[in-house]
N, CA, C and O of each residue as an XYZ file, in Angstrom:
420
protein
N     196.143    218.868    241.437
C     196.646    218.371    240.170
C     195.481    217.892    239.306
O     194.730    217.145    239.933
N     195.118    218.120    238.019
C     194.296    217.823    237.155
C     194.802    216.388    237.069
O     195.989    216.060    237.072
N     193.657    215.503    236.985
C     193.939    214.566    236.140
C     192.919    214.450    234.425
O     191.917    215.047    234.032
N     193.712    213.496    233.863
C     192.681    213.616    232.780
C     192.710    211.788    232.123
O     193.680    211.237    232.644
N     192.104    211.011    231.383
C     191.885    210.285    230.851
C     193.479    210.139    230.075
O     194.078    209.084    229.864
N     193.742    210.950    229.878
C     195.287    210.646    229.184
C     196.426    210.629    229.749
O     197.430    210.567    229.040
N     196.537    210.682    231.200
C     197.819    210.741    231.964
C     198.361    209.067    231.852
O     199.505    208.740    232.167
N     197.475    208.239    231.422
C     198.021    207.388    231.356
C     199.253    207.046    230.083
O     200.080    206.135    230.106
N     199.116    207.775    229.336
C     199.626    207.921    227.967
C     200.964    208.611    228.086
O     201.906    208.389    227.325
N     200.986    209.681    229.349
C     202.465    210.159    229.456
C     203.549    209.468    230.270
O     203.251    208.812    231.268
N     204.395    209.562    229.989
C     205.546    209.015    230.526
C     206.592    209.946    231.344
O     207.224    210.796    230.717
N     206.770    209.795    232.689
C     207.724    210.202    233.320
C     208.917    209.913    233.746
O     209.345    209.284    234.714
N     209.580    210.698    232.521
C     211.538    209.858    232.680
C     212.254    211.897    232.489
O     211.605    212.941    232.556
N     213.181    211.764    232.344
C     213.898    213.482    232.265
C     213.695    213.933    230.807
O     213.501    213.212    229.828
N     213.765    215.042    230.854
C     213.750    215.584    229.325
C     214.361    215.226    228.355
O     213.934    214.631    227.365
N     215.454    215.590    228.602
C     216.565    214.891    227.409
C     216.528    213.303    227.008
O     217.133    212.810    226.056
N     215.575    212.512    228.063
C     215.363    211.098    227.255
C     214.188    211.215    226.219
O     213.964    210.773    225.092
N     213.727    211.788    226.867
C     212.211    212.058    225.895
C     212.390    212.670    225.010
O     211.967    212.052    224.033
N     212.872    213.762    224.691
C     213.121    214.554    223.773
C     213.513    213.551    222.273
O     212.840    213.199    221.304
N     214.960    213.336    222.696
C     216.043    212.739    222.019
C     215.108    211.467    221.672
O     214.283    211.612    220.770
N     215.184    210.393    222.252
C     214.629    208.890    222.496
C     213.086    208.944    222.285
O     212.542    207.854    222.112
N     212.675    209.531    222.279
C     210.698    209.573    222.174
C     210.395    210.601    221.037
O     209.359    210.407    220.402
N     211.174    211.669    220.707
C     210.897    212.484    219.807
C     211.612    212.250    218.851
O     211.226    211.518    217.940
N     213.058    212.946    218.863
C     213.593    213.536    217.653
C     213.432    212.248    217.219
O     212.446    211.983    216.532
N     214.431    211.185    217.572
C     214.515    209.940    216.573
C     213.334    209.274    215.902
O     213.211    209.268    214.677
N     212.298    208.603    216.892
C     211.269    208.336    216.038
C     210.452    209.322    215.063
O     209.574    208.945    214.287
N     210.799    210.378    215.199
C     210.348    211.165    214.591
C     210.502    211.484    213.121
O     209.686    211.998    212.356
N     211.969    210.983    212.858
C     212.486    211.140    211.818
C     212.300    209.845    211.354
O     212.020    209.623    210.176
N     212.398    209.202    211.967
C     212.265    207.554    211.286
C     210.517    207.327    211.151
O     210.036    206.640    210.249
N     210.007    207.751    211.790
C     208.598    207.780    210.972
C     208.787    208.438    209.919
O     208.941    207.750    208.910
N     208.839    209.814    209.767
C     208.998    210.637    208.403
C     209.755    209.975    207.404
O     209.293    210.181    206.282
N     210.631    209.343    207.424
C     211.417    208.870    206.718
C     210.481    207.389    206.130
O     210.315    207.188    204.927
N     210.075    206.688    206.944
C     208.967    205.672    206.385
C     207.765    206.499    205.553
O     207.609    206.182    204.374
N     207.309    207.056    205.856
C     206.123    208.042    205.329
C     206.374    208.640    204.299
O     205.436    209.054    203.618
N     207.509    208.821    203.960
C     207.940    209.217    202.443
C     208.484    208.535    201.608
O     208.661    208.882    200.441
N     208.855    207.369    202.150
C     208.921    206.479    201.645
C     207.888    205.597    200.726
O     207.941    205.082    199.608
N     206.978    205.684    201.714
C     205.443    205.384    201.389
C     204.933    206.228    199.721
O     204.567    205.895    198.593
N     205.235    207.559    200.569
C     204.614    208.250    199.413
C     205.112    208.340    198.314
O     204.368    208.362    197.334
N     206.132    208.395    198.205
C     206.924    208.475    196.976
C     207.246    207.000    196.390
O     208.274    206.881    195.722
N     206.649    206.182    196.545
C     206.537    204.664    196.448
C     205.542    204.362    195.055
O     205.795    203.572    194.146
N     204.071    205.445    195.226
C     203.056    205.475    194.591
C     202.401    204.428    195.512
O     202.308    203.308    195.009
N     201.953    204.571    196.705
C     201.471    203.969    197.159
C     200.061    204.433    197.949
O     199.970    205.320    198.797
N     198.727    203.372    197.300
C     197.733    203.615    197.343
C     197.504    205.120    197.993
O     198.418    205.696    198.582
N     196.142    205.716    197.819
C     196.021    207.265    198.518
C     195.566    206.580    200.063
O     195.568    207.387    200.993
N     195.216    205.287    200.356
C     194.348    205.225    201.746
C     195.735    205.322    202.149
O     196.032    206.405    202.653
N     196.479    204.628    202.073
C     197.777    204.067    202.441
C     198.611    205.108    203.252
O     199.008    205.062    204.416
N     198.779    206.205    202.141
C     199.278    207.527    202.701
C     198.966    208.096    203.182
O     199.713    209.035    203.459
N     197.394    208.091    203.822
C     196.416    209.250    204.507
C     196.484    208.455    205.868
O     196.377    208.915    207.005
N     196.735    206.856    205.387
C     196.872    206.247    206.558
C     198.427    206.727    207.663
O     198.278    206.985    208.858
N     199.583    206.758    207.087
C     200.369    207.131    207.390
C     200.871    208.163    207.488
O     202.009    208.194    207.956
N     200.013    209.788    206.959
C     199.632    211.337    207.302
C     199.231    210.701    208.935
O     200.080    210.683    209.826
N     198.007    210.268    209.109
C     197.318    210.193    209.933
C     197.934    209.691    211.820
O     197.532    209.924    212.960
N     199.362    208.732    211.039
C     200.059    207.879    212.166
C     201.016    209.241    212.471
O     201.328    209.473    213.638
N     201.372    209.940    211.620
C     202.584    210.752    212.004
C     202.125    212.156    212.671
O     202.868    212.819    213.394
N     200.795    212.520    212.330
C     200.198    213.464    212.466
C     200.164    213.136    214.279
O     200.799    213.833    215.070
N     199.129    211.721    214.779
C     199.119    211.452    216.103
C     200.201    211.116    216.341
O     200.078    211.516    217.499
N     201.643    210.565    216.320
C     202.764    210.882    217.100
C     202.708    212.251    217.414
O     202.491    212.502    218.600
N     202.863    213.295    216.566
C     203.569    214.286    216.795
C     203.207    215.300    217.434
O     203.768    216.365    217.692
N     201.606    214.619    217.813
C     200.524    215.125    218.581
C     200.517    214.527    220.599
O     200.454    215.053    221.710
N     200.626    213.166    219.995
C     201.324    212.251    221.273
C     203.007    213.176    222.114
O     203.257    213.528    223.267
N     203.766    213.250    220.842
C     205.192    214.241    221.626
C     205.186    215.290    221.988
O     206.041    215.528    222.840
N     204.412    216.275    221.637
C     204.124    217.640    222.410
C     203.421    217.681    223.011
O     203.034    218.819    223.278
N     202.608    216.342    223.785
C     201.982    216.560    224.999
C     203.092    215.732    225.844
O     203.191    216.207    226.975
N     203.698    214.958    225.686
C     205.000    214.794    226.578
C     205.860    215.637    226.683
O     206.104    215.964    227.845
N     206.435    216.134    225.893
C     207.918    217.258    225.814
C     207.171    218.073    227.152
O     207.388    217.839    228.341
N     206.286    219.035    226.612
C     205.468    219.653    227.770
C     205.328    218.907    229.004
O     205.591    219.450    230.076
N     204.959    217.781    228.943
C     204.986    216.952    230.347
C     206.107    217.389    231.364
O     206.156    217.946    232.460
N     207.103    216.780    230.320
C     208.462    216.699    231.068
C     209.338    217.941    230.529
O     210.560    217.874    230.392
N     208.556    219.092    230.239
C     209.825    219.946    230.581
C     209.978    220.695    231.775
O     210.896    221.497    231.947
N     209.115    220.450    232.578
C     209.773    220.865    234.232
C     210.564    220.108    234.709
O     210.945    220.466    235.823
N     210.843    219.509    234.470
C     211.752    218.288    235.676
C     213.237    218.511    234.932
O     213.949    217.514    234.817
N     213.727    219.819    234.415
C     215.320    220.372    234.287
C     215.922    221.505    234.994
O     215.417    222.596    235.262
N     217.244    220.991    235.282
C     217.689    222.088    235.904
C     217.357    223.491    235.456
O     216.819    224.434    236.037
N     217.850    223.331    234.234
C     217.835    224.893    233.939
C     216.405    225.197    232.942
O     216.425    224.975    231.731
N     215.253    225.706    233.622
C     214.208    225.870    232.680
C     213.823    226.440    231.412
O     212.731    226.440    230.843
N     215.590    227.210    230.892
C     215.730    227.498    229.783
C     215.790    226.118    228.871
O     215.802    226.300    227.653
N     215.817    225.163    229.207
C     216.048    224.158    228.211
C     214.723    223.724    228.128
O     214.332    223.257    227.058
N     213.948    223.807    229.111
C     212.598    223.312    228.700
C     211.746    223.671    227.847
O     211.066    222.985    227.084
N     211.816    225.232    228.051
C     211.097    226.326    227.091
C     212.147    226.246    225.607
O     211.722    226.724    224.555
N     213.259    225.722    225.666
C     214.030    225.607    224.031
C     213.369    224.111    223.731
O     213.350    223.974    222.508
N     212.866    223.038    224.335
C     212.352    221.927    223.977
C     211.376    222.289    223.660
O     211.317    222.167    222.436
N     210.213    222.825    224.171
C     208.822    223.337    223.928
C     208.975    223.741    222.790
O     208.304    223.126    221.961
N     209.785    224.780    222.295
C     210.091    225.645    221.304
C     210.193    224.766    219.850
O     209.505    224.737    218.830
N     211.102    224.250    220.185
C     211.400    223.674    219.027
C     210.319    222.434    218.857
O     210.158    222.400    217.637
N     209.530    221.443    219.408
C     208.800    221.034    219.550
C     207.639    221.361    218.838
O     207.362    220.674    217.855
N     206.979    222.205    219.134
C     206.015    223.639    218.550
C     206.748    223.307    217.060
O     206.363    222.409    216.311
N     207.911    224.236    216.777
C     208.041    224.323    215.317
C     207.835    222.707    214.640
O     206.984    222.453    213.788
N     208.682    221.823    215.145
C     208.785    220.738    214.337
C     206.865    220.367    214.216
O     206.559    219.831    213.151
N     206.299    220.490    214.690
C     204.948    219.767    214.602
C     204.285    220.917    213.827
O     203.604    220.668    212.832
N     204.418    221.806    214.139
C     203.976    223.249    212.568
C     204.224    223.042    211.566
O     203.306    223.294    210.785
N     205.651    222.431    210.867
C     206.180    221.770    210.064
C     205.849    220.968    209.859
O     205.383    221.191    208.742
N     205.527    219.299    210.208
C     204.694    218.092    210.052
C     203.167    218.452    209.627
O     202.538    217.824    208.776
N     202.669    219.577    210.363
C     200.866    219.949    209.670
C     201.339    220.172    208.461
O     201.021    219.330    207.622
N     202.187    221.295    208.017
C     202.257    222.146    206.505
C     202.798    220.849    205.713
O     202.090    220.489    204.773
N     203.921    220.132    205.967
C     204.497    219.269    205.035
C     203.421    217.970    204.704
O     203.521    217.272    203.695
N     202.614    217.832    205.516
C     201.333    216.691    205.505
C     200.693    217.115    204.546
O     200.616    216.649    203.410
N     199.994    218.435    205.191
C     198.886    219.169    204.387
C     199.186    219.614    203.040
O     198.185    219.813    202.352
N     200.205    219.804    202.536
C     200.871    220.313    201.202
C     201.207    218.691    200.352
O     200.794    218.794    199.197
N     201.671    217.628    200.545
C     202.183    216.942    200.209
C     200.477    215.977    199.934
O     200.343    215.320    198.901
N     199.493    216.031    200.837
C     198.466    215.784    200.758
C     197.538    216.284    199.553
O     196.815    215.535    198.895
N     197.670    217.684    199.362
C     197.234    218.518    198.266
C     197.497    217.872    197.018
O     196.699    217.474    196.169
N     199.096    217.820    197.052
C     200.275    218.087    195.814
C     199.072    215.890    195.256
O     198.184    215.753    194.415
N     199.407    215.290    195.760
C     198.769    214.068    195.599
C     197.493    213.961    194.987
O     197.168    213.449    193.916
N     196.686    214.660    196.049
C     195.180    214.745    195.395
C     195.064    215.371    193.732
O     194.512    214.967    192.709
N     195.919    216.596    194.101
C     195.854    217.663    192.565
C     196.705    216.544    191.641
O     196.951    216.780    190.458
């Protein structure tokens, strides 16, 4: 088994807690603060500060989801967590990186 400097950082509970409870929700409730932020007119550090917090969550959850998607019965759900996982954080780069632009310009 590899270890690495960051195993301390993952958490081992079942998928569907993590997913649901560690991802989707905070996930949205960060985003939802973060645009809040931005659309506030609030300072540029401010918002790069909070690009920056949502960027490392979402960086932090797809190295968990992955953690814990072996530990399900059916390993089709793991690879649909991975999956969607993947997209949502493809989505968080482009909507950062665009919304980042749209600010600066």
């Amino acid at each position: 088994m590899k270890t690495s400097m960051f195993n301390s950082l993952l958490i081992d509970k079942p998928l569907r807690e993590i997913f649901w409870f560690y991802g989707v929700i905070p996930s949205n409730i960060l985003w939802a603060v973060t645009l809040a932020v931005y659309f506030s007119g609030a300072a540029l550090s401010t918002v790069v500060l909070m690009f920056a917090v949502l960027l490392g969550y979402t960086t932090w959850i797809i190295g968990e989801i992955w953690h814990c998607s072996g530990n399900v019965k059916n390993p089709a759900h793991g690879e649909i967590a991975r999956l969607l996982t993947a997209a949502w954080a493809i989505n968080t780069l482009l909507l950062t990186s665009f919304l980042l632009l749209q600010r600066l310009g």
